[in-house]
Biopython code that builds the backbone (N, CA, C, O; Angstrom):
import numpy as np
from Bio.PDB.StructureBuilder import StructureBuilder

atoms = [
    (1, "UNK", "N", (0.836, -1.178, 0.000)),
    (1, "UNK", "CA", (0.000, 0.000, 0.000)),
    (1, "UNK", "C", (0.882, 1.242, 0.000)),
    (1, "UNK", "O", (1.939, 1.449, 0.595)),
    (2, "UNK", "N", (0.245, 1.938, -0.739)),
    (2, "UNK", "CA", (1.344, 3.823, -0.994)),
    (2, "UNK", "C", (0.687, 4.375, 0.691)),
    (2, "UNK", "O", (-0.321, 4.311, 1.395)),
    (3, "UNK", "N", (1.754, 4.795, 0.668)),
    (3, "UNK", "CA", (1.704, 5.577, 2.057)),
    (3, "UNK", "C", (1.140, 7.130, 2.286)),
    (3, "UNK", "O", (1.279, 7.878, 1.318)),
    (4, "UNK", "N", (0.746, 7.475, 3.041)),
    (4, "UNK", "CA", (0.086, 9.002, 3.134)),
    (4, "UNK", "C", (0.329, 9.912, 2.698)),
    (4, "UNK", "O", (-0.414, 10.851, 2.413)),
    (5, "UNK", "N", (2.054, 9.730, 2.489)),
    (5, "UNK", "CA", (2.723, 11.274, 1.798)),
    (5, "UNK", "C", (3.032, 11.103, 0.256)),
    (5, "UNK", "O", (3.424, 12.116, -0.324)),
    (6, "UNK", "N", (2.872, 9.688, -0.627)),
    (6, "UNK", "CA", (2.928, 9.353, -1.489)),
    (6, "UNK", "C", (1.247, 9.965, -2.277)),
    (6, "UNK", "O", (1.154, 10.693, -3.265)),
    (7, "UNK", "N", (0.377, 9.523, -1.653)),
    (7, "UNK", "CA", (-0.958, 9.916, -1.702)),
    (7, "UNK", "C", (-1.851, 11.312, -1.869)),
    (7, "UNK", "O", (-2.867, 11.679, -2.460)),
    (8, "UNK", "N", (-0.533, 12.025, -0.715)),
    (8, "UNK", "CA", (-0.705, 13.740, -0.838)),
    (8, "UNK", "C", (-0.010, 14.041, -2.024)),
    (8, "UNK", "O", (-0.668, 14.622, -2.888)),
    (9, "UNK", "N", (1.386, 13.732, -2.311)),
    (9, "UNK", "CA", (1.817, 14.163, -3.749)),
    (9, "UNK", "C", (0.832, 13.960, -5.152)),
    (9, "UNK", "O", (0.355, 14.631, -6.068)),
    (10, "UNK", "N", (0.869, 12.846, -4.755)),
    (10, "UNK", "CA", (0.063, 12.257, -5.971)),
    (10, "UNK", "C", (-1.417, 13.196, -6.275)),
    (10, "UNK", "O", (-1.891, 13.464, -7.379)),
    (11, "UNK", "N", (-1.854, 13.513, -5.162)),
    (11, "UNK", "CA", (-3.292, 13.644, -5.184)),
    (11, "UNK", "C", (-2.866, 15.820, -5.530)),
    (11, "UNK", "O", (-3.605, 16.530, -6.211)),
    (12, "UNK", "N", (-1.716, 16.262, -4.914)),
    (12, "UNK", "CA", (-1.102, 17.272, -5.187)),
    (12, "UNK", "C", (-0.871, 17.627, -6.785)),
    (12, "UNK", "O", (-1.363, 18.565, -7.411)),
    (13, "UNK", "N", (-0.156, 16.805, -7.160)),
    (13, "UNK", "CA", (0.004, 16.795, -8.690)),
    (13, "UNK", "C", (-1.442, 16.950, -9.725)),
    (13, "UNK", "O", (-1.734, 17.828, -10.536)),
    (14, "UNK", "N", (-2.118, 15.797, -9.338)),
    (14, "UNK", "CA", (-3.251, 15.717, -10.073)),
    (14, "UNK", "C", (-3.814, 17.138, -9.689)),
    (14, "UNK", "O", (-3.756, 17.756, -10.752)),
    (15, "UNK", "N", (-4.228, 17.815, -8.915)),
    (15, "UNK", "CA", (-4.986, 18.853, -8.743)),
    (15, "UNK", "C", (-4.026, 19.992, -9.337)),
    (15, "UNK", "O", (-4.607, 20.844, -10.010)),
    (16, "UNK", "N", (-2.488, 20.143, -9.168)),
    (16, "UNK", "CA", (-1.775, 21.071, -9.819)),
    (16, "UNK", "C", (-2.059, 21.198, -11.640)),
    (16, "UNK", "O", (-2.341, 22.208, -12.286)),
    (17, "UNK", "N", (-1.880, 19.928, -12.070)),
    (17, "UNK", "CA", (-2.039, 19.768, -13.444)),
    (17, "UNK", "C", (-3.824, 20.134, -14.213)),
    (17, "UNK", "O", (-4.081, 20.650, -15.300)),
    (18, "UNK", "N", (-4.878, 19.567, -13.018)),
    (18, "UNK", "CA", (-6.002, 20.373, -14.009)),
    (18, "UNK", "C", (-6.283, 21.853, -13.341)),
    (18, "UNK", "O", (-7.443, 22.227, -13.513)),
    (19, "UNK", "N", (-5.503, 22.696, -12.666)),
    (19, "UNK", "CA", (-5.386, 23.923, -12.177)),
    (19, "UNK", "C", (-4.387, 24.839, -13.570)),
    (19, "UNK", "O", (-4.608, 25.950, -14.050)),
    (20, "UNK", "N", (-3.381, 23.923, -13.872)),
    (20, "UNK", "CA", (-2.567, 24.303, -14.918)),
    (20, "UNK", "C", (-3.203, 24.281, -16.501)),
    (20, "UNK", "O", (-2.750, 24.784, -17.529)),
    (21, "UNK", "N", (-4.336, 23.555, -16.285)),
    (21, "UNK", "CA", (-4.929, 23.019, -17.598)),
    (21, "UNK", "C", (-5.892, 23.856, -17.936)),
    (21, "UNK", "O", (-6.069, 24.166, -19.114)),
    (22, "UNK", "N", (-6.903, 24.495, -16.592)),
    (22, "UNK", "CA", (-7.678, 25.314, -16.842)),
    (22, "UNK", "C", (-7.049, 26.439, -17.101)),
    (22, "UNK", "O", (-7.628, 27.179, -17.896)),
    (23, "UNK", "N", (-5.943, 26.833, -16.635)),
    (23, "UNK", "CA", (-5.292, 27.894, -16.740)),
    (23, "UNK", "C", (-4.968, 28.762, -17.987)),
    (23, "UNK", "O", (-5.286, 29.920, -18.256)),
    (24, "UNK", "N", (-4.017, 27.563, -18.867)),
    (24, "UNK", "CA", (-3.501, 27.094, -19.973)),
    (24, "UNK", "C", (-4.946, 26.929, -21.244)),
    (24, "UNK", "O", (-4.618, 26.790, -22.422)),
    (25, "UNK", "N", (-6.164, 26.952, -20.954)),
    (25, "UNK", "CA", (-6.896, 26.677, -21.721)),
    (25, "UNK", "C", (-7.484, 28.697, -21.702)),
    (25, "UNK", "O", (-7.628, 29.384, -22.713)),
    (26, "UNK", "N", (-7.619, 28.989, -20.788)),
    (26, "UNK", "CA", (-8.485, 30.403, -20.747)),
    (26, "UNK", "C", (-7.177, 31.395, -21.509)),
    (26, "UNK", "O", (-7.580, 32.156, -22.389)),
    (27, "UNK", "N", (-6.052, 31.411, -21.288)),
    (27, "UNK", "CA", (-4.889, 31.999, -21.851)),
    (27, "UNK", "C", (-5.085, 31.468, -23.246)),
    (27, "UNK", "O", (-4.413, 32.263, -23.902)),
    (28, "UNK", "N", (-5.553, 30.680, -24.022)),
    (28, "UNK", "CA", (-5.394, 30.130, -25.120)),
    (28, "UNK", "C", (-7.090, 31.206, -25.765)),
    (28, "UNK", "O", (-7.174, 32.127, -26.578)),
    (29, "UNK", "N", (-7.543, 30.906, -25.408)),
    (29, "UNK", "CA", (-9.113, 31.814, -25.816)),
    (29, "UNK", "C", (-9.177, 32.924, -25.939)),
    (29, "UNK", "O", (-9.740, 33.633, -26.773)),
    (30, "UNK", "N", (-8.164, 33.271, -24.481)),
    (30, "UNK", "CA", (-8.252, 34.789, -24.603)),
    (30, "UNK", "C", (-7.338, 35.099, -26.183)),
    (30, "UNK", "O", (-7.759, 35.819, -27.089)),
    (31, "UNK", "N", (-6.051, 34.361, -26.184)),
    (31, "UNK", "CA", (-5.349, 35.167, -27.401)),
    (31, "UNK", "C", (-6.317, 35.059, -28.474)),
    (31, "UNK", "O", (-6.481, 36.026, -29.218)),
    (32, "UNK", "N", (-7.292, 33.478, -28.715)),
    (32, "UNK", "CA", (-8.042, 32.764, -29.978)),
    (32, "UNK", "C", (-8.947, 34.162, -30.291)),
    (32, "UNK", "O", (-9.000, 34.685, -31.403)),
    (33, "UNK", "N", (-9.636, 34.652, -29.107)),
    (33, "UNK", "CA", (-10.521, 35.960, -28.846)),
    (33, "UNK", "C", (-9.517, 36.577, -29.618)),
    (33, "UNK", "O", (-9.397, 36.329, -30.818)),
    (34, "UNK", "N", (-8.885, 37.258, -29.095)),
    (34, "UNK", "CA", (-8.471, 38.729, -29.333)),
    (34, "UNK", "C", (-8.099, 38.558, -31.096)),
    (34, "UNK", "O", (-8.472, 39.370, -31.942)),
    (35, "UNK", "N", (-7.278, 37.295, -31.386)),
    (35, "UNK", "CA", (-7.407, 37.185, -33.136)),
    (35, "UNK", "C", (-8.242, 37.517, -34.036)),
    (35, "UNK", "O", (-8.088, 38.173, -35.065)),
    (36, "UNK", "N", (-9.462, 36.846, -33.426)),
    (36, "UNK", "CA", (-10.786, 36.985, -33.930)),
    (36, "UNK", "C", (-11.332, 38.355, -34.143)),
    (36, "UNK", "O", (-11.672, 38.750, -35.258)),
    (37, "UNK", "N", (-11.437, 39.306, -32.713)),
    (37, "UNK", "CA", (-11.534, 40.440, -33.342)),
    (37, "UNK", "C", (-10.593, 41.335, -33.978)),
    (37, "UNK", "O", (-10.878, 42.501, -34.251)),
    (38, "UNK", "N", (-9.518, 40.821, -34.205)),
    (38, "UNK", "CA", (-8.141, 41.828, -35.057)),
    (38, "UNK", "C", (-8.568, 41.853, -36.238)),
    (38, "UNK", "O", (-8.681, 42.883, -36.904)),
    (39, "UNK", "N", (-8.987, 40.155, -36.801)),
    (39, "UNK", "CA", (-9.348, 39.752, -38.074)),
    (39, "UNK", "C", (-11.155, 40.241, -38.593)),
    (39, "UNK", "O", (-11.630, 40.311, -39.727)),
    (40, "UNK", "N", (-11.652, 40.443, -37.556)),
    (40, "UNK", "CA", (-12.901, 41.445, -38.058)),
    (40, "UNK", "C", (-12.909, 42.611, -38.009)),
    (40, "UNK", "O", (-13.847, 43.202, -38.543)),
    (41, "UNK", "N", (-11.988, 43.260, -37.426)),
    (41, "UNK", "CA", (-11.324, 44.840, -37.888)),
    (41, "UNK", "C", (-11.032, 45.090, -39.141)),
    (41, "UNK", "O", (-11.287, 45.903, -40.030)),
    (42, "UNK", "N", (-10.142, 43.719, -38.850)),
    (42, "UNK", "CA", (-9.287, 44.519, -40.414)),
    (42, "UNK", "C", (-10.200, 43.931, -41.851)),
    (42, "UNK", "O", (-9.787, 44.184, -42.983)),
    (43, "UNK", "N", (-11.182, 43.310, -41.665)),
    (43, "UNK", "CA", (-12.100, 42.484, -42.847)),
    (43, "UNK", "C", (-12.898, 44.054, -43.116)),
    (43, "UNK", "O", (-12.853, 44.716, -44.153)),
    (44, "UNK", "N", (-13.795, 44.473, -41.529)),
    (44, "UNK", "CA", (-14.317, 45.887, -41.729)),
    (44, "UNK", "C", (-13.566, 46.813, -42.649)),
    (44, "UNK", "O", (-14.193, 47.185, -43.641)),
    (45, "UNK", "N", (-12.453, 47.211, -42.511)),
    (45, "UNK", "CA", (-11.884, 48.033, -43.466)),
    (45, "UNK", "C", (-11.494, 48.013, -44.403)),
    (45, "UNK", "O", (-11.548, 49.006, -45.129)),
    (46, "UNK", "N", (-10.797, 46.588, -44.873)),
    (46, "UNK", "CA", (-11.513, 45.651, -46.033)),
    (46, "UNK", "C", (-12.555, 46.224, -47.111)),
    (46, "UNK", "O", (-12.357, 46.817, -48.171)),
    (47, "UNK", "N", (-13.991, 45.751, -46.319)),
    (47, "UNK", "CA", (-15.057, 46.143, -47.036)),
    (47, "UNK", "C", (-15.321, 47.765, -47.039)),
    (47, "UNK", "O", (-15.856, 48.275, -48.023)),
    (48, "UNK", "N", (-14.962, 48.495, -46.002)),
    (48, "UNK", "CA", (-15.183, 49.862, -46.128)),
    (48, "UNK", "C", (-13.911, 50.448, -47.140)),
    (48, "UNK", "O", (-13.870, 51.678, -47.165)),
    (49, "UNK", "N", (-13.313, 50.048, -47.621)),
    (49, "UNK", "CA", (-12.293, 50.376, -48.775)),
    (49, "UNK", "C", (-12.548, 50.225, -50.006)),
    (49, "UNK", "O", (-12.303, 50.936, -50.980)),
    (50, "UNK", "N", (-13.309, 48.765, -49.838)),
    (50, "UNK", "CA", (-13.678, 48.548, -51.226)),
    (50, "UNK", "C", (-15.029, 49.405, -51.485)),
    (50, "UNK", "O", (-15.196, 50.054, -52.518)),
    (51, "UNK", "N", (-15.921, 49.340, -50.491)),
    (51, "UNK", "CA", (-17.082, 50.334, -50.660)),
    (51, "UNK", "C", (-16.765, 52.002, -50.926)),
    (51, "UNK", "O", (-17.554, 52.865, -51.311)),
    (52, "UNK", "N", (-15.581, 52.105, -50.640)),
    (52, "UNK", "CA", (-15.337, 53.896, -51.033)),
    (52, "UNK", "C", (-14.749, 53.870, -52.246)),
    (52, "UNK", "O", (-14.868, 54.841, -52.994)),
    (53, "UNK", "N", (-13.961, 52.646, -52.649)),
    (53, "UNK", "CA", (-13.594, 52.600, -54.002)),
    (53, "UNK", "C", (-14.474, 52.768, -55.187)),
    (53, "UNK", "O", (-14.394, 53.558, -56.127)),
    (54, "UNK", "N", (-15.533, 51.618, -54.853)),
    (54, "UNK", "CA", (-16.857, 51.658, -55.601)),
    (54, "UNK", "C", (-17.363, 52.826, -55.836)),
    (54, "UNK", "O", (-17.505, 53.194, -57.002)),
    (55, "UNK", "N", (-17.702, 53.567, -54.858)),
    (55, "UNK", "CA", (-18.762, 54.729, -54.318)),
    (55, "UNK", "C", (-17.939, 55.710, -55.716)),
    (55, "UNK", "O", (-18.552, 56.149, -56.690)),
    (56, "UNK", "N", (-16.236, 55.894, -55.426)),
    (56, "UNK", "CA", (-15.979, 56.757, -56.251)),
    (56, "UNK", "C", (-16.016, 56.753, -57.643)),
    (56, "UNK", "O", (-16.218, 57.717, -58.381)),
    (57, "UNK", "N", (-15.777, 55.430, -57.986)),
    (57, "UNK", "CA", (-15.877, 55.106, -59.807)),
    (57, "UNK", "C", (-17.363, 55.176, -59.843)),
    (57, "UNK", "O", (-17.644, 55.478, -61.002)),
    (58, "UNK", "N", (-18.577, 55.031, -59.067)),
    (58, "UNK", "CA", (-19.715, 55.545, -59.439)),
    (58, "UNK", "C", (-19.913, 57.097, -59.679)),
    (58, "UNK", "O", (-20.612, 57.459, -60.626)),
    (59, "UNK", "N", (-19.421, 57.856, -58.994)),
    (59, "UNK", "CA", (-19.107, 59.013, -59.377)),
    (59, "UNK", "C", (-18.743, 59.697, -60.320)),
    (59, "UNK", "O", (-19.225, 60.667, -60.906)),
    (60, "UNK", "N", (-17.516, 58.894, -60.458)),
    (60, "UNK", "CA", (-16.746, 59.134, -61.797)),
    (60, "UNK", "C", (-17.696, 58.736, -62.939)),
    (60, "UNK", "O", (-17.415, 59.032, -64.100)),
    (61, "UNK", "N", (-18.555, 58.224, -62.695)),
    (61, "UNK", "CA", (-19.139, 57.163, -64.229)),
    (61, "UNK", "C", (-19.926, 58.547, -64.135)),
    (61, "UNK", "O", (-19.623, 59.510, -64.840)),
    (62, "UNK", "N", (-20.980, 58.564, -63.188)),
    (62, "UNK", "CA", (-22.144, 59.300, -63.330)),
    (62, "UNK", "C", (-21.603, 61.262, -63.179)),
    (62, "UNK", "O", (-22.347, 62.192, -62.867)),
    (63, "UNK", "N", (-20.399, 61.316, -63.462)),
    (63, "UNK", "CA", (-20.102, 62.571, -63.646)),
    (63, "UNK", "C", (-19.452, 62.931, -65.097)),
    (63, "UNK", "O", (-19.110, 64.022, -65.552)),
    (64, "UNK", "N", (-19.388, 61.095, -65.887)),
    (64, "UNK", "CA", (-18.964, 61.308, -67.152)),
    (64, "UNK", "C", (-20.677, 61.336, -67.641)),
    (64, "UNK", "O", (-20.932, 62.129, -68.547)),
    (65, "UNK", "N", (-21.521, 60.738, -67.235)),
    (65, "UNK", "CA", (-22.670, 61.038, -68.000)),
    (65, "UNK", "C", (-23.483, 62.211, -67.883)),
    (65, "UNK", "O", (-24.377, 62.479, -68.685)),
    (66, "UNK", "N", (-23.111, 63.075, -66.662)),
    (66, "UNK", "CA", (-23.483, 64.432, -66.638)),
    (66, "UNK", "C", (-22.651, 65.800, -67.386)),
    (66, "UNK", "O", (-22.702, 67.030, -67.373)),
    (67, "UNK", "N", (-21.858, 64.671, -68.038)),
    (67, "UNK", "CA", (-21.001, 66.063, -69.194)),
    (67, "UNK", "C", (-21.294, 65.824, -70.417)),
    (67, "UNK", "O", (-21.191, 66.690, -71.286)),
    (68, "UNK", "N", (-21.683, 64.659, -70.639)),
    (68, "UNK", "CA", (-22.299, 64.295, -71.970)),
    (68, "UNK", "C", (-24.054, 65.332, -72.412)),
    (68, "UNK", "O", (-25.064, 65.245, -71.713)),
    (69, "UNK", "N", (-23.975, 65.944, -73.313)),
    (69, "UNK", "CA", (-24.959, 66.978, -73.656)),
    (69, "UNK", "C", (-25.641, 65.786, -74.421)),
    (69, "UNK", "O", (-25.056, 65.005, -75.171)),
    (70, "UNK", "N", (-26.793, 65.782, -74.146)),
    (70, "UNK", "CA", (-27.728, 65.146, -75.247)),
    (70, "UNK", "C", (-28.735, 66.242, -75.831)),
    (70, "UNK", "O", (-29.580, 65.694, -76.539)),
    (71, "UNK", "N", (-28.840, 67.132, -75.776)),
    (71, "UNK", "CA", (-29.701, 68.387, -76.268)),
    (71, "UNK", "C", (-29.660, 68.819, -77.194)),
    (71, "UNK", "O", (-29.716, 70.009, -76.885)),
    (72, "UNK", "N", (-29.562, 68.767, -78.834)),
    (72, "UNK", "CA", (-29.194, 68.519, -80.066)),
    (72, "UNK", "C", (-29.186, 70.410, -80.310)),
    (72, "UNK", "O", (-28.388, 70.946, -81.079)),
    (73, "UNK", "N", (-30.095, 71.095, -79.598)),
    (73, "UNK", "CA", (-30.139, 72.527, -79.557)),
    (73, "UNK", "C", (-28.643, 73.451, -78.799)),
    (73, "UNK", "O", (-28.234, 74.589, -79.032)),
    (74, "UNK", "N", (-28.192, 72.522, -77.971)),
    (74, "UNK", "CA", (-26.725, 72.953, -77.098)),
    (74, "UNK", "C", (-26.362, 73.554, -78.065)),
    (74, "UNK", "O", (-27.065, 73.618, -79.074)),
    (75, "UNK", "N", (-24.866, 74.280, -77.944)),
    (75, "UNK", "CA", (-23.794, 74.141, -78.866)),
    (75, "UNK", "C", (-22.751, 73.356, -78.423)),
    (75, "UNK", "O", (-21.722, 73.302, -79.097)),
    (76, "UNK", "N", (-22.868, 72.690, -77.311)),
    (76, "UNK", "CA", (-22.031, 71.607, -76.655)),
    (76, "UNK", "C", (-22.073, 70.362, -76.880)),
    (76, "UNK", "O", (-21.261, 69.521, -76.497)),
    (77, "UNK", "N", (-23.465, 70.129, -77.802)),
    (77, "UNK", "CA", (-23.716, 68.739, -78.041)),
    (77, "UNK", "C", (-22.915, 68.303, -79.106)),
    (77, "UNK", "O", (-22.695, 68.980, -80.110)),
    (78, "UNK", "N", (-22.358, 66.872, -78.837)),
    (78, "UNK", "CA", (-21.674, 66.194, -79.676)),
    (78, "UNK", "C", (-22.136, 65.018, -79.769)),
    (78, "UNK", "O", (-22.285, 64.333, -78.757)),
    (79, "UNK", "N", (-22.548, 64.420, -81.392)),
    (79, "UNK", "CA", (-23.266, 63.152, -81.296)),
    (79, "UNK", "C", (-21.979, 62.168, -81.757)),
    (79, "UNK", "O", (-22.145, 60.992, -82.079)),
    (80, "UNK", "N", (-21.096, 62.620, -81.743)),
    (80, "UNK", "CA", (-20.311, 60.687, -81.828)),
    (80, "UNK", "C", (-19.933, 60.437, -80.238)),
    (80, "UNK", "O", (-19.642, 59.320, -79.812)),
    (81, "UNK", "N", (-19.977, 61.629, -79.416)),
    (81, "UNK", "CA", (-20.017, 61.102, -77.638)),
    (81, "UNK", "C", (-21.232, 60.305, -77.509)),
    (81, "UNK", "O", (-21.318, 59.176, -77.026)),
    (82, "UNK", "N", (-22.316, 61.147, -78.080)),
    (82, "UNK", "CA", (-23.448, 60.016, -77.500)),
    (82, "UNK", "C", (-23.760, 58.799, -78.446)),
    (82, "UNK", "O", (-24.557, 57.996, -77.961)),
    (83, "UNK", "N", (-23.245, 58.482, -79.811)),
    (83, "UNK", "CA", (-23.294, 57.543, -79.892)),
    (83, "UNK", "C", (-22.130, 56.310, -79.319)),
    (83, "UNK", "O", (-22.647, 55.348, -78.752)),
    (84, "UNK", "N", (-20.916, 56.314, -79.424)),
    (84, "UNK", "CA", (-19.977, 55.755, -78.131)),
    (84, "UNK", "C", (-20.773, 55.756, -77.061)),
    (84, "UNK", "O", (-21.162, 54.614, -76.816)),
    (85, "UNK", "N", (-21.235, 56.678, -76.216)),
    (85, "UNK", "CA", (-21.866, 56.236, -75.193)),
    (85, "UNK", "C", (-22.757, 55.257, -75.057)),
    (85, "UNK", "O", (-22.777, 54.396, -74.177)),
    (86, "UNK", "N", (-23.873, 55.483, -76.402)),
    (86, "UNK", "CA", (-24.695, 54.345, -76.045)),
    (86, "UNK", "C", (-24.447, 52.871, -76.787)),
    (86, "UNK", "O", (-25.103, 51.840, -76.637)),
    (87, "UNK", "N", (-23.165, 53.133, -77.724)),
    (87, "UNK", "CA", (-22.566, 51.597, -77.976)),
    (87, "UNK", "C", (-22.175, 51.210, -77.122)),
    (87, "UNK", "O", (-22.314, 49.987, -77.147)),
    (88, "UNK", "N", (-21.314, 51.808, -75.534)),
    (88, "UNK", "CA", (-20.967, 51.526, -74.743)),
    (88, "UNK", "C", (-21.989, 50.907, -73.648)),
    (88, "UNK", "O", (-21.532, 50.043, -72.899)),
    (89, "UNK", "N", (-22.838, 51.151, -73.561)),
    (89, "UNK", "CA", (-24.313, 51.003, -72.571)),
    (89, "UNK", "C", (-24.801, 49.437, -73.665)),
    (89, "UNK", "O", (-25.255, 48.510, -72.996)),
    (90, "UNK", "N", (-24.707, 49.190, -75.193)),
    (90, "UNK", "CA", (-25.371, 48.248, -75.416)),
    (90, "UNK", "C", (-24.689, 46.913, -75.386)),
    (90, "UNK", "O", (-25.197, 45.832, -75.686)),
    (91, "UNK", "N", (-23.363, 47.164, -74.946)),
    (91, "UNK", "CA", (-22.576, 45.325, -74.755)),
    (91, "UNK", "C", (-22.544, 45.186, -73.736)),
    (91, "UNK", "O", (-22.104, 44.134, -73.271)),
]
sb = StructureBuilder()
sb.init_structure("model")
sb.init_model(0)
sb.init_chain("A")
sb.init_seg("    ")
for serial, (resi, resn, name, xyz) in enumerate(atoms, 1):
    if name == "N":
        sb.init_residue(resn, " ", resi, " ")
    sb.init_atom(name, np.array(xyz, "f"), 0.0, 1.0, " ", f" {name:<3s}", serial, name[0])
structure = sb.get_structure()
């Protein structure tokens, strides 16, 4: 038979190791956590980059179609812009 102080170690250890385990597991989550939101930061700005990119070539498009004169009375109107334009609009 193991003796009393064999019993306290033993029974010492075992309680050290799932004290170390829980330990070792919440330190692991917390970093898994904190990744997680680094990587949805930086996805956010990501998409808010690409959305200002967008936003501006819409701009750009719809500020090339607000220089285009279609008013045949202008003296600004030019019809091979608006026909390019609308060959461009039909593919």
């Amino acid at each position: 038979m193991a003796s009393s102080t064999v019993n306290v170690v033993r029974y010492t250890a075992l309680l050290s190791g799932i004290f170390y385990g829980v330990s070792h597991r919440r330190t692991l989550q917390k970093a898994h956590d904190e990744d997680v939101k680094h990587h949805a930061v930086h996805e956010r700005e990501h998409l808010i980059a690409q959305a200002k990119e967008a936003w501006k070539k819409k701009q750009d498009s719809s500020k090339d179609s607000t220089r285009l004169v279609t008013d045949p009375e202008d003296p600004r109107f030019d019809l091979e812009k608006l026909l390019a334009k609308w060959e461009s609009e039909s593919k």
